[in-house]
N, C-alpha and C positions, 0 to 999 in steps of 0.2 A: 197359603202355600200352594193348595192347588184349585184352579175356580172353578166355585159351586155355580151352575146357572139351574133356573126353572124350566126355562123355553122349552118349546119343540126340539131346537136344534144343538141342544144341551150337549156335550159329550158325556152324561151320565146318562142318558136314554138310549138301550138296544134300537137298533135302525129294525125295522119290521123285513127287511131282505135277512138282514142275520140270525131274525127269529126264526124266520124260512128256511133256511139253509141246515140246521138241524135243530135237535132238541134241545142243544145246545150252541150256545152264541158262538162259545170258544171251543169249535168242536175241531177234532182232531184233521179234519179236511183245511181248517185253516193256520192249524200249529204247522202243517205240512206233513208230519207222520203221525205225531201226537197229541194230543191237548198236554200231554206232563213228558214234553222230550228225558228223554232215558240219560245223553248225553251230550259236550258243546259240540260236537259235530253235529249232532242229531240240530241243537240248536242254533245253529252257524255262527258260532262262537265259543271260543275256549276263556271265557270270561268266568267262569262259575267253575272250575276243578277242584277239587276240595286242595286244598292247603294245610301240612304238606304231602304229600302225595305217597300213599299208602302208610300212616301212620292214624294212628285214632289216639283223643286223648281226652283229657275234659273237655267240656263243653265251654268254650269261649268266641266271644265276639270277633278275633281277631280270627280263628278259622273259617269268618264266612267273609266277603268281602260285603261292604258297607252297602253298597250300590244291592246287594239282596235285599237289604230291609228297606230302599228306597221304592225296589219296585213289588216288595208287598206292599207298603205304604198307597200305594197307587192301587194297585190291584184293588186292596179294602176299600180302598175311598171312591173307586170309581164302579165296582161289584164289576168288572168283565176283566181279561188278562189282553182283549183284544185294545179295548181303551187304554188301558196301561201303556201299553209297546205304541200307539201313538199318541199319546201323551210325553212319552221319553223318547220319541225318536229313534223305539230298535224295533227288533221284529219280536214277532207277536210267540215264536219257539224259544227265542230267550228269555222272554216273560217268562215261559212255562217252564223250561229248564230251573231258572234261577227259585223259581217258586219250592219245585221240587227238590232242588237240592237243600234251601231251607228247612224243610221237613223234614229232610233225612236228619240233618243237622241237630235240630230242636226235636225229631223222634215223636213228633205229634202230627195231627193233622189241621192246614190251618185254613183250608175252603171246601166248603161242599159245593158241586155242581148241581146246577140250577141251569133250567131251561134256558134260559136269557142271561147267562151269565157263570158269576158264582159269588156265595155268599161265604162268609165267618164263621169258621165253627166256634165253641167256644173258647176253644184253646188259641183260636186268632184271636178275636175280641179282644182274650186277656193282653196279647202280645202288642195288638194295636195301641192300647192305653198306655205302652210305654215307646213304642217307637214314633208316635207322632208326636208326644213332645219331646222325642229327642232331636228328631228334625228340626222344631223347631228353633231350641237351643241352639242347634249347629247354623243355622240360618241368619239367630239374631247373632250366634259370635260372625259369622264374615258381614255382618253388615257394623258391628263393631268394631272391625279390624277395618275396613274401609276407613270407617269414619275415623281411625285412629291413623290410618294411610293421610285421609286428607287432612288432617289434623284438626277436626272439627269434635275430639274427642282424645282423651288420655290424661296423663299425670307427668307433670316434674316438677323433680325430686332433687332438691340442688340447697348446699349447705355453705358457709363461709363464716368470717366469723361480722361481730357489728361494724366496723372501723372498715371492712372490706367492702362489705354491704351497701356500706353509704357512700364508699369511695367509689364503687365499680361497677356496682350491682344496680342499684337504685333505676336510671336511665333505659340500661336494655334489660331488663325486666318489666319496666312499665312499655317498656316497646313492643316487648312480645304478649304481653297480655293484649293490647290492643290489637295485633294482628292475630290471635289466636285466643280468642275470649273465651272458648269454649274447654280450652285446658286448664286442668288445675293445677295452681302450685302450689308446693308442696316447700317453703324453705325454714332451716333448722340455722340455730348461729352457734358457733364455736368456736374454739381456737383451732389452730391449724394443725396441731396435731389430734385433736379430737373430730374436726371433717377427715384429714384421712385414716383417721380409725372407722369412721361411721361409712366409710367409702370400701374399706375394705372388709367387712361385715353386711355390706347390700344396704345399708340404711337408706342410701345417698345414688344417686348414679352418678353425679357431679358437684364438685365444691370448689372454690375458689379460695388458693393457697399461697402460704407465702412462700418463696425459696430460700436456698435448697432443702433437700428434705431428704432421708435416711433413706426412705423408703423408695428411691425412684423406680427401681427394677420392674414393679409393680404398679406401677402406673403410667399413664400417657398424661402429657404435662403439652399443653396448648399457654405458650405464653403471652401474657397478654399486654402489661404496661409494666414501666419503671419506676419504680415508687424511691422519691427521694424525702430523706427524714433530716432534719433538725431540732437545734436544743431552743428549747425557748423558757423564758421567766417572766412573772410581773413585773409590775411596776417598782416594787419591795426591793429586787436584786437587779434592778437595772442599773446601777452604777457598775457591776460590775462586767454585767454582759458585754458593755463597751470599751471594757476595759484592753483587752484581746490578749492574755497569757492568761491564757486557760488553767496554764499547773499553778500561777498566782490565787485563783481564785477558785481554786477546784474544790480546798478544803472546806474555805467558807460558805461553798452553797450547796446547800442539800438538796437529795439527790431524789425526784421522784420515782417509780418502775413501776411496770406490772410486775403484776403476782410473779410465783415463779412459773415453771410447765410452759408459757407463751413462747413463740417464736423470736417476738419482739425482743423478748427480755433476753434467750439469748445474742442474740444480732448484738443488744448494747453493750452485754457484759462481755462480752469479744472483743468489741472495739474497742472498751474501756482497757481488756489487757494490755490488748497492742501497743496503745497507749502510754501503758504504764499507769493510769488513771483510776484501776477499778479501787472500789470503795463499794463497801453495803449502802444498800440505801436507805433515805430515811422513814419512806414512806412507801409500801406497795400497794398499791391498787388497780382495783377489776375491771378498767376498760381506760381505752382510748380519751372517750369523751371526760370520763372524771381527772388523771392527770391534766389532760385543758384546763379543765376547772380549775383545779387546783393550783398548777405553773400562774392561772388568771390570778389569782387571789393572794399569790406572793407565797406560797407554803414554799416552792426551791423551783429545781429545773426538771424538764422532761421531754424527754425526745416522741418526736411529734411527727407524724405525715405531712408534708410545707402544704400540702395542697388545703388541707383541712386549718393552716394557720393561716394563710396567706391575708386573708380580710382584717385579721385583729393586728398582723403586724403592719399589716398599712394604717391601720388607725390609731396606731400607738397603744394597742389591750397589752400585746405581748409584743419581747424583746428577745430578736436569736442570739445565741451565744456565738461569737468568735471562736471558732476551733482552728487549732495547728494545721492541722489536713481537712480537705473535704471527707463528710460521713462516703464509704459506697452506696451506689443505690441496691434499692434491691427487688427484685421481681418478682411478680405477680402473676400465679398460672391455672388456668380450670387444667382440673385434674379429674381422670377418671381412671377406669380398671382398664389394662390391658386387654386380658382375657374377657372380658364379659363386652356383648354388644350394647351401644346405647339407645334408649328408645326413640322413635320416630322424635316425639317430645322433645326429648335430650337432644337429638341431634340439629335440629332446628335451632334451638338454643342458642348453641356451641358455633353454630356457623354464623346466628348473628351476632353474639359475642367476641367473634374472631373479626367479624366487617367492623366492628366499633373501636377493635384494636388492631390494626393491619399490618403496620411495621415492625413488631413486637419479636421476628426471630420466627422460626420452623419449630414446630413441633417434635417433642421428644419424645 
Protein backbone atom coordinates (compact mmCIF):
# COMPACT_ATOMS: atom_id res chain seq x y z
CA UNK A 1 0.00 0.00 0.00
CA UNK A 2 2.65 2.30 0.75
CA UNK A 3 6.44 1.76 -0.81
CA UNK A 4 9.00 0.57 1.61
CA UNK A 5 12.56 1.46 -0.09
CA UNK A 6 16.06 1.01 1.81
CA UNK A 7 18.07 3.59 -0.36
CA UNK A 8 19.49 6.85 0.59
CA UNK A 9 16.84 8.39 -1.25
CA UNK A 10 14.03 6.45 0.65
CA UNK A 11 11.03 8.77 1.52
CA UNK A 12 11.24 6.99 4.97
CA UNK A 13 14.70 8.71 5.64
CA UNK A 14 14.83 12.47 7.55
CA UNK A 15 16.87 14.48 4.86
CA UNK A 16 19.78 15.88 7.27
CA UNK A 17 18.54 19.82 6.26
CA UNK A 18 15.24 18.74 8.36
CA UNK A 19 17.32 17.37 11.12
CA UNK A 20 18.97 20.82 11.05
CA UNK A 21 16.22 22.75 11.02
CA UNK A 22 15.09 21.84 14.51
CA UNK A 23 14.91 19.27 17.07
CA UNK A 24 12.38 18.20 15.51
CA UNK A 25 11.79 17.08 11.72
CA UNK A 26 7.99 18.27 12.03
CA UNK A 27 8.66 21.28 13.91
CA UNK A 28 6.33 23.88 14.33
CA UNK A 29 8.30 26.35 11.70
CA UNK A 30 7.24 24.00 9.06
CA UNK A 31 3.35 23.12 10.15
CA UNK A 32 3.54 26.98 9.68
CA UNK A 33 2.30 27.87 13.31
CA UNK A 34 2.19 24.52 14.88
CA UNK A 35 3.52 21.09 14.66
CA UNK A 36 -0.43 20.01 16.17
CA UNK A 37 -2.68 23.02 14.21
CA UNK A 38 -5.40 23.93 16.90
CA UNK A 39 -7.60 24.44 13.84
CA UNK A 40 -8.77 23.91 9.63
CA UNK A 41 -7.91 27.46 9.24
CA UNK A 42 -5.04 27.09 11.35
CA UNK A 43 -4.52 24.09 8.90
CA UNK A 44 -5.74 25.57 5.58
CA UNK A 45 -8.39 23.52 5.48
CA UNK A 46 -11.85 22.86 6.84
CA UNK A 47 -11.51 19.18 6.02
CA UNK A 48 -11.19 17.73 9.72
CA UNK A 49 -14.26 19.80 11.80
CA UNK A 50 -15.60 17.47 14.20
CA UNK A 51 -18.96 16.22 12.86
CA UNK A 52 -21.60 17.36 13.95
CA UNK A 53 -20.84 20.43 15.17
CA UNK A 54 -20.96 21.11 18.71
CA UNK A 55 -22.70 17.83 19.73
CA UNK A 56 -20.50 15.10 21.48
CA UNK A 57 -21.58 11.49 21.68
CA UNK A 58 -20.15 8.16 21.59
CA UNK A 59 -17.37 7.40 20.06
CA UNK A 60 -17.90 6.25 16.53
CA UNK A 61 -16.05 6.01 13.19
CA UNK A 62 -18.42 7.92 11.31
CA UNK A 63 -17.49 11.14 13.57
CA UNK A 64 -14.08 11.29 12.27
CA UNK A 65 -13.82 11.43 8.55
CA UNK A 66 -12.07 8.15 6.98
CA UNK A 67 -9.20 10.20 5.31
CA UNK A 68 -7.96 10.72 9.42
CA UNK A 69 -7.04 7.21 9.66
CA UNK A 70 -5.52 7.32 6.17
CA UNK A 71 -3.17 9.98 7.18
CA UNK A 72 -2.38 8.28 10.49
CA UNK A 73 -1.92 5.39 8.55
CA UNK A 74 0.96 7.24 6.72
CA UNK A 75 2.18 9.21 9.49
CA UNK A 76 3.03 5.54 11.44
CA UNK A 77 4.23 3.92 8.44
CA UNK A 78 6.38 6.70 7.33
CA UNK A 79 7.44 8.15 11.44
CA UNK A 80 7.40 12.07 10.06
CA UNK A 81 3.78 14.10 9.43
CA UNK A 82 6.08 15.87 6.95
CA UNK A 83 6.38 12.63 4.75
CA UNK A 84 2.96 11.94 5.19
CA UNK A 85 1.54 15.51 3.65
CA UNK A 86 3.86 14.55 0.61
CA UNK A 87 3.15 11.33 0.38
CA UNK A 88 -0.91 12.49 0.00
CA UNK A 89 -0.40 15.31 -1.73
CA UNK A 90 -1.65 18.07 1.16
CA UNK A 91 0.22 20.13 3.29
CA UNK A 92 2.10 19.09 5.92
CA UNK A 93 -0.74 21.45 8.83
CA UNK A 94 -3.41 19.25 7.70
CA UNK A 95 -1.43 16.37 8.59
CA UNK A 96 -1.02 17.82 11.92
CA UNK A 97 -4.57 19.15 12.28
CA UNK A 98 -6.09 15.79 11.15
CA UNK A 99 -3.67 13.86 13.59
CA UNK A 100 -4.76 16.08 16.47
CA UNK A 101 -8.29 16.03 16.01
CA UNK A 102 -7.90 12.16 16.13
CA UNK A 103 -6.68 12.33 19.48
CA UNK A 104 -9.21 14.40 20.69
CA UNK A 105 -11.60 11.95 19.22
CA UNK A 106 -9.99 8.63 20.47
CA UNK A 107 -8.94 10.83 23.98
CA UNK A 108 -5.43 9.20 23.73
CA UNK A 109 -2.37 9.98 22.57
CA UNK A 110 -1.08 8.44 19.53
CA UNK A 111 2.75 9.82 18.59
CA UNK A 112 5.55 11.06 20.63
CA UNK A 113 7.84 13.48 19.19
CA UNK A 114 11.08 12.55 18.30
CA UNK A 115 13.98 14.58 17.07
CA UNK A 116 13.56 13.32 13.47
CA UNK A 117 10.38 12.82 13.24
CA UNK A 118 7.75 10.94 15.52
CA UNK A 119 7.16 7.81 16.70
CA UNK A 120 3.97 5.41 18.16
CA UNK A 121 2.88 5.64 21.45
CA UNK A 122 1.42 2.61 22.52
CA UNK A 123 -1.93 3.55 22.21
CA UNK A 124 -1.00 4.16 18.23
CA UNK A 125 0.66 0.76 17.82
CA UNK A 126 -2.63 -0.58 19.26
CA UNK A 127 -4.77 1.44 16.70
CA UNK A 128 -2.15 0.79 13.77
CA UNK A 129 -2.87 -3.09 14.07
CA UNK A 130 -6.39 -2.41 13.01
CA UNK A 131 -6.30 0.36 10.61
CA UNK A 132 -3.78 -1.06 8.23
CA UNK A 133 -5.79 -3.86 7.68
CA UNK A 134 -8.46 -2.04 7.31
CA UNK A 135 -7.04 -0.19 4.36
CA UNK A 136 -6.18 -2.94 3.24
CA UNK A 137 -9.62 -4.50 2.95
CA UNK A 138 -10.88 -1.36 1.50
CA UNK A 139 -8.25 -1.52 -1.12
CA UNK A 140 -8.75 -5.12 -2.16
CA UNK A 141 -12.82 -4.29 -2.20
CA UNK A 142 -12.10 -1.43 -5.15
CA UNK A 143 -9.94 -3.62 -6.86
CA UNK A 144 -12.70 -6.21 -6.46
CA UNK A 145 -15.37 -3.88 -7.66
CA UNK A 146 -12.99 -3.14 -10.64
CA UNK A 147 -12.54 -6.51 -11.58
CA UNK A 148 -16.34 -7.03 -11.14
CA UNK A 149 -16.70 -3.51 -13.44
CA UNK A 150 -14.67 -5.34 -16.03
CA UNK A 151 -16.27 -8.43 -15.59
CA UNK A 152 -13.23 -10.27 -15.00
CA UNK A 153 -14.98 -11.18 -11.62
CA UNK A 154 -18.69 -11.80 -10.01
CA UNK A 155 -21.62 -14.14 -9.93
CA UNK A 156 -24.80 -15.00 -11.99
CA UNK A 157 -27.43 -16.04 -10.68
CA UNK A 158 -30.20 -17.01 -13.11
CA UNK A 159 -33.01 -19.90 -12.81
CA UNK A 160 -35.47 -21.31 -15.52
CA UNK A 161 -36.94 -24.28 -15.65
CA UNK A 162 -35.32 -27.89 -17.80
CA UNK A 163 -37.41 -27.70 -21.03
CA UNK A 164 -36.53 -23.72 -21.08
CA UNK A 165 -32.93 -24.50 -20.35
CA UNK A 166 -32.44 -26.44 -23.17
CA UNK A 167 -34.71 -24.46 -25.43
CA UNK A 168 -33.20 -21.03 -24.78
CA UNK A 169 -30.59 -21.20 -22.38
CA UNK A 170 -28.10 -23.67 -23.42
CA UNK A 171 -26.41 -21.46 -26.48
CA UNK A 172 -25.94 -17.87 -24.78
CA UNK A 173 -24.92 -19.25 -21.68
CA UNK A 174 -22.21 -21.15 -23.30
CA UNK A 175 -21.60 -17.92 -25.03
CA UNK A 176 -21.16 -15.95 -22.19
CA UNK A 177 -19.11 -18.26 -20.35
CA UNK A 178 -16.65 -18.11 -22.99
CA UNK A 179 -16.49 -14.27 -23.19
CA UNK A 180 -16.53 -13.94 -19.53
CA UNK A 181 -14.74 -17.20 -18.07
CA UNK A 182 -13.93 -15.72 -15.00
CA UNK A 183 -17.77 -15.44 -13.75
CA UNK A 184 -19.48 -17.92 -12.04
CA UNK A 185 -22.70 -19.28 -12.66
CA UNK A 186 -24.88 -19.84 -10.59
CA UNK A 187 -28.18 -21.70 -12.47
CA UNK A 188 -31.11 -23.32 -10.29
CA UNK A 189 -34.28 -25.11 -12.66
CA UNK A 190 -37.76 -24.92 -11.79
CA UNK A 191 -41.00 -24.31 -12.90
CA UNK A 192 -42.10 -20.95 -13.60
CA UNK A 193 -43.78 -20.26 -10.74
CA UNK A 194 -41.09 -21.49 -8.51
CA UNK A 195 -38.27 -19.03 -10.55
CA UNK A 196 -40.56 -16.26 -9.90
CA UNK A 197 -40.90 -17.04 -6.25
CA UNK A 198 -36.98 -17.68 -6.05
CA UNK A 199 -36.81 -14.18 -7.95
CA UNK A 200 -38.80 -12.59 -5.60
CA UNK A 201 -37.13 -13.75 -2.40
CA UNK A 202 -33.37 -12.70 -3.90
CA UNK A 203 -32.58 -16.32 -4.57
CA UNK A 204 -32.28 -15.45 -8.28
CA UNK A 205 -31.56 -11.98 -9.94
CA UNK A 206 -32.94 -13.52 -13.23
CA UNK A 207 -35.06 -16.50 -14.71
CA UNK A 208 -36.44 -17.28 -17.67
CA UNK A 209 -40.39 -17.45 -17.66
CA UNK A 210 -43.18 -18.64 -19.32
CA UNK A 211 -46.21 -16.11 -19.91
CA UNK A 212 -48.37 -14.51 -18.62
CA UNK A 213 -47.87 -14.45 -15.13
CA UNK A 214 -50.03 -13.12 -11.94
CA UNK A 215 -47.39 -11.38 -10.75
CA UNK A 216 -46.26 -8.87 -13.38
CA UNK A 217 -46.48 -5.55 -11.46
CA UNK A 218 -43.46 -6.76 -9.79
CA UNK A 219 -41.28 -7.51 -12.36
CA UNK A 220 -39.58 -6.40 -15.48
CA UNK A 221 -40.28 -8.91 -18.20
CA UNK A 222 -37.56 -8.76 -21.33
CA UNK A 223 -39.26 -10.85 -23.86
CA UNK A 224 -37.64 -13.06 -25.71
CA UNK A 225 -39.07 -15.80 -28.25
CA UNK A 226 -42.43 -17.35 -29.32
CA UNK A 227 -42.69 -20.71 -28.24
CA UNK A 228 -45.22 -22.60 -30.42
CA UNK A 229 -46.63 -26.17 -28.94
CA UNK A 230 -48.22 -29.11 -30.43
CA UNK A 231 -49.89 -32.60 -29.71
CA UNK A 232 -48.03 -35.39 -30.79
CA UNK A 233 -48.32 -39.50 -30.21
CA UNK A 234 -46.49 -42.77 -31.14
CA UNK A 235 -46.75 -44.87 -33.38
CA UNK A 236 -49.61 -46.87 -31.34
CA UNK A 237 -52.16 -43.83 -32.01
CA UNK A 238 -51.12 -42.84 -35.06
CA UNK A 239 -54.17 -43.88 -36.97
CA UNK A 240 -55.81 -41.61 -35.32
CA UNK A 241 -53.70 -38.59 -35.28
CA UNK A 242 -54.41 -38.57 -39.11
CA UNK A 243 -57.44 -39.04 -38.70
CA UNK A 244 -58.35 -34.85 -38.17
CA UNK A 245 -61.86 -34.72 -35.84
CA UNK A 246 -60.28 -34.37 -32.99
CA UNK A 247 -63.71 -34.50 -30.78
CA UNK A 248 -63.85 -38.20 -32.77
CA UNK A 249 -60.89 -39.23 -31.27
CA UNK A 250 -60.40 -37.30 -28.29
CA UNK A 251 -62.01 -39.82 -26.01
CA UNK A 252 -60.06 -42.77 -27.26
CA UNK A 253 -56.49 -41.21 -26.64
CA UNK A 254 -55.20 -40.65 -23.51
CA UNK A 255 -54.16 -37.91 -22.35
CA UNK A 256 -50.48 -37.18 -21.07
CA UNK A 257 -49.74 -33.74 -18.66
CA UNK A 258 -47.49 -32.33 -16.29
CA UNK A 259 -47.89 -32.55 -12.77
CA UNK A 260 -50.31 -29.99 -11.59
CA UNK A 261 -48.63 -26.29 -10.22
CA UNK A 262 -46.72 -25.90 -14.00
CA UNK A 263 -47.43 -23.23 -16.28
CA UNK A 264 -47.77 -25.80 -19.08
CA UNK A 265 -50.43 -27.51 -17.59
CA UNK A 266 -52.24 -24.59 -17.08
CA UNK A 267 -51.92 -23.20 -20.70
CA UNK A 268 -53.44 -27.02 -21.86
CA UNK A 269 -56.07 -27.24 -19.49
CA UNK A 270 -57.48 -23.70 -20.78
CA UNK A 271 -57.30 -24.73 -24.16
CA UNK A 272 -58.83 -27.90 -23.58
CA UNK A 273 -61.84 -25.72 -22.03
CA UNK A 274 -62.16 -23.49 -24.70
CA UNK A 275 -62.37 -26.29 -26.44
CA UNK A 276 -64.88 -28.08 -24.93
CA UNK A 277 -62.30 -30.96 -24.82
CA UNK A 278 -60.96 -30.96 -21.11
CA UNK A 279 -60.74 -34.41 -19.59
CA UNK A 280 -58.30 -35.60 -16.53
CA UNK A 281 -55.57 -37.07 -17.74
CA UNK A 282 -54.21 -40.27 -17.87
CA UNK A 283 -51.14 -39.89 -16.81
CA UNK A 284 -48.93 -36.84 -15.06
CA UNK A 285 -45.61 -36.40 -15.32
CA UNK A 286 -42.50 -34.43 -14.08
CA UNK A 287 -41.02 -32.93 -17.16
CA UNK A 288 -41.03 -32.11 -20.69
CA UNK A 289 -38.59 -34.74 -21.70
CA UNK A 290 -40.51 -37.82 -20.07
CA UNK A 291 -43.94 -36.96 -21.68
CA UNK A 292 -41.60 -37.15 -25.15
CA UNK A 293 -40.76 -40.36 -23.82
CA UNK A 294 -43.65 -41.51 -23.13
CA UNK A 295 -46.12 -39.91 -26.40
CA UNK A 296 -42.51 -42.07 -28.15
CA UNK A 297 -43.65 -45.31 -26.71
CA UNK A 298 -47.32 -45.05 -27.65
CA UNK A 299 -48.73 -44.59 -23.61
CA UNK A 300 -51.32 -41.33 -25.43
CA UNK A 301 -50.80 -37.77 -26.37
CA UNK A 302 -48.91 -34.67 -25.14
CA UNK A 303 -48.37 -31.26 -25.96
CA UNK A 304 -44.94 -30.70 -26.78
CA UNK A 305 -42.54 -27.52 -27.75
CA UNK A 306 -42.42 -28.22 -32.01
CA UNK A 307 -39.00 -26.99 -31.67
CA UNK A 308 -37.96 -29.87 -29.41
CA UNK A 309 -40.15 -32.46 -31.87
CA UNK A 310 -39.34 -31.39 -34.96
CA UNK A 311 -36.44 -34.14 -35.77
CA UNK A 312 -38.67 -37.24 -34.52
CA UNK A 313 -41.62 -35.84 -36.62
CA UNK A 314 -39.56 -35.89 -39.70
CA UNK A 315 -38.49 -39.21 -39.02
CA UNK A 316 -41.74 -40.71 -38.45
CA UNK A 317 -40.84 -41.31 -34.13
CA UNK A 318 -43.73 -39.03 -33.58
CA UNK A 319 -47.06 -38.02 -35.20
CA UNK A 320 -48.97 -34.37 -34.57
CA UNK A 321 -52.36 -34.50 -33.89
CA UNK A 322 -54.80 -32.39 -36.23
CA UNK A 323 -56.55 -29.73 -34.10
CA UNK A 324 -59.81 -27.59 -35.10
CA UNK A 325 -57.70 -24.34 -34.39
CA UNK A 326 -54.24 -23.60 -34.17
CA UNK A 327 -52.72 -24.01 -30.32
CA UNK A 328 -51.75 -19.92 -29.39
CA UNK A 329 -48.25 -19.38 -29.07
CA UNK A 330 -46.85 -18.54 -26.13
CA UNK A 331 -43.98 -16.32 -24.91
CA UNK A 332 -40.95 -16.54 -23.42
CA UNK A 333 -39.45 -13.72 -21.05
CA UNK A 334 -36.22 -13.06 -18.60
CA UNK A 335 -37.67 -11.72 -15.84
CA UNK A 336 -36.39 -9.75 -13.07
CA UNK A 337 -37.35 -7.36 -9.94
CA UNK A 338 -38.39 -3.98 -10.65
CA UNK A 339 -37.11 -2.46 -7.66
CA UNK A 340 -33.84 -4.03 -7.25
CA UNK A 341 -30.60 -3.21 -9.61
CA UNK A 342 -29.06 -6.04 -11.51
CA UNK A 343 -25.48 -6.93 -11.23
CA UNK A 344 -22.80 -5.99 -13.67
CA UNK A 345 -23.12 -9.94 -14.27
CA UNK A 346 -26.75 -9.94 -14.76
CA UNK A 347 -26.72 -7.20 -16.93
CA UNK A 348 -24.36 -8.36 -19.39
CA UNK A 349 -26.35 -11.31 -19.60
CA UNK A 350 -29.68 -9.89 -20.28
CA UNK A 351 -28.19 -7.70 -22.97
CA UNK A 352 -26.81 -10.76 -24.80
CA UNK A 353 -29.75 -12.56 -24.39
CA UNK A 354 -31.71 -9.71 -25.66
CA UNK A 355 -29.02 -9.56 -29.14
CA UNK A 356 -29.87 -13.47 -29.49
CA UNK A 357 -33.53 -12.50 -29.41
CA UNK A 358 -34.03 -9.17 -31.08
CA UNK A 359 -37.45 -9.10 -32.53
CA UNK A 360 -39.22 -10.34 -29.69
CA UNK A 361 -41.47 -6.91 -28.56
CA UNK A 362 -40.25 -3.96 -25.88
CA UNK A 363 -39.88 -4.62 -22.71
CA UNK A 364 -42.26 -4.49 -19.90
Amino acid sequence: MIPFQDDETSPWRESAAEAESSAWADSPAEAGSSAWADSPAEAGSSAWADSPAGKEGPLSVSSVHLEAYRIFLYAAKLGSLTKAAQQLYITQPTVSYAIKQLERHLSVTLFNRRSRGVSLTPEGETLLRFVEPSFSLLEAGEKEMNAMKDLSSGVLKLGASDTLIRMCLLQPLDEFRRRFPDIRIRLTHGRTPDIVRRLLEGEIECGLVRLPLSQDSRLHLQPLTDVEECFVVGQTYRHLANRGALREIWPELPLLMLSSGSSSRRFTEQWLHEQGLFKEPDMELGSIDLLLEFARLGFGAALIPRSLVERELDKGLLFEVQLPAPLPSRKLALASLKDRSLSLAARAFAEQVAKAYPSCGPSV
